[in-house]
N, C-alpha and C positions, 0 to 999 in steps of 0.2 A: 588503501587505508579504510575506505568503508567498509570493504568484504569484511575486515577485523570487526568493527563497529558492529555488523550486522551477527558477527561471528561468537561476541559479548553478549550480545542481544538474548539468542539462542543458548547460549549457556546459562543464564541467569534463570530464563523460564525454566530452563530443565532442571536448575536446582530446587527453583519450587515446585517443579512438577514431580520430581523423587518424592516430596514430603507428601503431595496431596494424594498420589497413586495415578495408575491407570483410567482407570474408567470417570472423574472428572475430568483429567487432564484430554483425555478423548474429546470430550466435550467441549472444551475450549479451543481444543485443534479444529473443528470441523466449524464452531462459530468462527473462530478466524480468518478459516477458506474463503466461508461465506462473504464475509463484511467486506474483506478485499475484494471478492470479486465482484463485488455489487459497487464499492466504491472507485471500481476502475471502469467498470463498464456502464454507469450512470455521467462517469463523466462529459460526454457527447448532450446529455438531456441536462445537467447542469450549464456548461457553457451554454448551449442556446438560452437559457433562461435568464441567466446572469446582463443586465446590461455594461456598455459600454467597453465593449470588444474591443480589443489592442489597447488597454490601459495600463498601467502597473494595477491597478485596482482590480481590473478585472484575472487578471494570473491570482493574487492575493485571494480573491473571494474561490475563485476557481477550485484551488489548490486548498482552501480550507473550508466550503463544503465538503469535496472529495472525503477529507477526513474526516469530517461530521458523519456523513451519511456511513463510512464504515463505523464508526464510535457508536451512534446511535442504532445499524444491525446488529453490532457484537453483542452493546448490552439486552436489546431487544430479546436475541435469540439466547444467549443467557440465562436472562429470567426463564425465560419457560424453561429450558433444560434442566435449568436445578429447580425449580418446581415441580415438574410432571415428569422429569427423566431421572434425573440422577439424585435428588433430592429421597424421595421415598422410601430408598432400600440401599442394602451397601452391596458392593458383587466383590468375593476376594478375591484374588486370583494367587495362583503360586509365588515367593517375594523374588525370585529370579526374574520371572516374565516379567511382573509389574515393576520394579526399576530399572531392568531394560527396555521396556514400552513405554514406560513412562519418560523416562529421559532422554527418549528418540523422537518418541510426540512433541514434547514440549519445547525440545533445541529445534526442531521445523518449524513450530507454530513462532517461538519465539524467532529466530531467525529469517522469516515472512514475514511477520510482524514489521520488524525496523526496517527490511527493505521495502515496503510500503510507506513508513513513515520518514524514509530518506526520498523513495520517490516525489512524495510529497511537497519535499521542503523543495528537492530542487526543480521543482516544477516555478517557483515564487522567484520575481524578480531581484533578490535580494541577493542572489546565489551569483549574477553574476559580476558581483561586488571583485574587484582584483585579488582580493584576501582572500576567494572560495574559489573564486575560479578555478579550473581542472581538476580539482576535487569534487562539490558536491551542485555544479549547474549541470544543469540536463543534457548539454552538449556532451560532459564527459565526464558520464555515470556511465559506470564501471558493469558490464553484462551480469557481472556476478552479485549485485541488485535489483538490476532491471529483467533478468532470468528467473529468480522465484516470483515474482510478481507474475509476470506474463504465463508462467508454468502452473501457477496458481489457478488460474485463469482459465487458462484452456484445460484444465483437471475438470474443474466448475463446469464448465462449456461442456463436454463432453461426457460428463459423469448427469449432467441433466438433458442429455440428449437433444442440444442445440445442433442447427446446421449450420454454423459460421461459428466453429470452435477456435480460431486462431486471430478471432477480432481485437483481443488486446495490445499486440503490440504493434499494430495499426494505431490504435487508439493513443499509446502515453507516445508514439512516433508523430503522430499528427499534432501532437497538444507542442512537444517539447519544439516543433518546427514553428507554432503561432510562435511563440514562447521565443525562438531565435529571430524570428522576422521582426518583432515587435521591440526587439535589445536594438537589433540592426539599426531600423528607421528611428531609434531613441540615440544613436551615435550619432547621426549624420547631422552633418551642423545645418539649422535653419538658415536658409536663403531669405534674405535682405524683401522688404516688398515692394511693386515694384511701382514706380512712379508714373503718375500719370499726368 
């Protein structure tokens, strides 16, 4: 069911990506890469910052800086690009290329996009509510989510010539284990204290 979700997602940008053309929608493709990969692999330097580790509060804050810090890249890198990039000058291109590039850009970016923004959610303790459960908690999200993310990632990784280009799916692997140890030890029923 996500993959559809994520499937909608990707269609919806590529219809506005037909109106706007190619060479914006480029642009928004590559700020996307960005903001994701920054807000998956910032994740390690947010959790340590955050207090109160193994909270429901601390998954919550966790999981929505992550998104912050990509919202706040996207628009970041945005601005400048349509300021000093695409802003300036218009580039036309043939209208074949440009609505086949366009709305192959734009169904990735969008498509990336919500699987990011499902990673997200189910990163929060809220997911493993009975009503969500096996759909959208971290336990069991679906590869076909959690693979543009992670591909995203190591695109990022190795298109910037890091040497640990395959650290993200370490990273939402490790998160989404606090994230089950933390449900686990919130089941277990409190033992009685003990008399002295």
């Amino acid at each position: 069911m996500l993959f559809w979700v994520a499937v909608i997602g990707g269609v919806a940008v590529s219809y506005v990506a037909l109106k706007k053309g190619f060479f914006p929608i480029w642009a928004v493709f590559f700020n996307t890469l960005i903001s994701v990969y920054l807000g998956v692999m910032l994740l390690p330097v947010i959790a340590a910052v955050i207090p109160n580790s193994g909270t429901a509060a601390y998954f919550y804050s966790c999981s929505l800086c992550m998104l912050a810090v990509a919202v706040i890249a996207f628009v970041f890198l945005q601005v400048i690009a349509s300021n000093y990039f695409s802003g300036g000058f218009a580039v036309s291109f043939p209208v074949i290329f440009n609505n086949i590039a366009a709305a192959t850009l734009g169904f990735i970016t969008g498509y990336v996009a919500t699987c990011f923004v499902l990673l997200v959610v189910s990163i929060m303790p809220v997911t493993a509510h009975r009503y969500v459960r096996g759909t959208l908690d971290a336990d069991h999200l679906a590869p076909a989510v959690k693979a543009p993310v992670t591909a995203t990632c190591n695109f990022i990784a190795r298109a910037s010539m890091q040497i640990y280009p395959n650290v993200a799916k370490g990273i939402i692997k490790d998160f989404a284990q606090q994230r089950r140890n933390f449900l686990d030890g919130a089941k277990k029923p409190k033992s009685p204290p003990e008399e002295y």
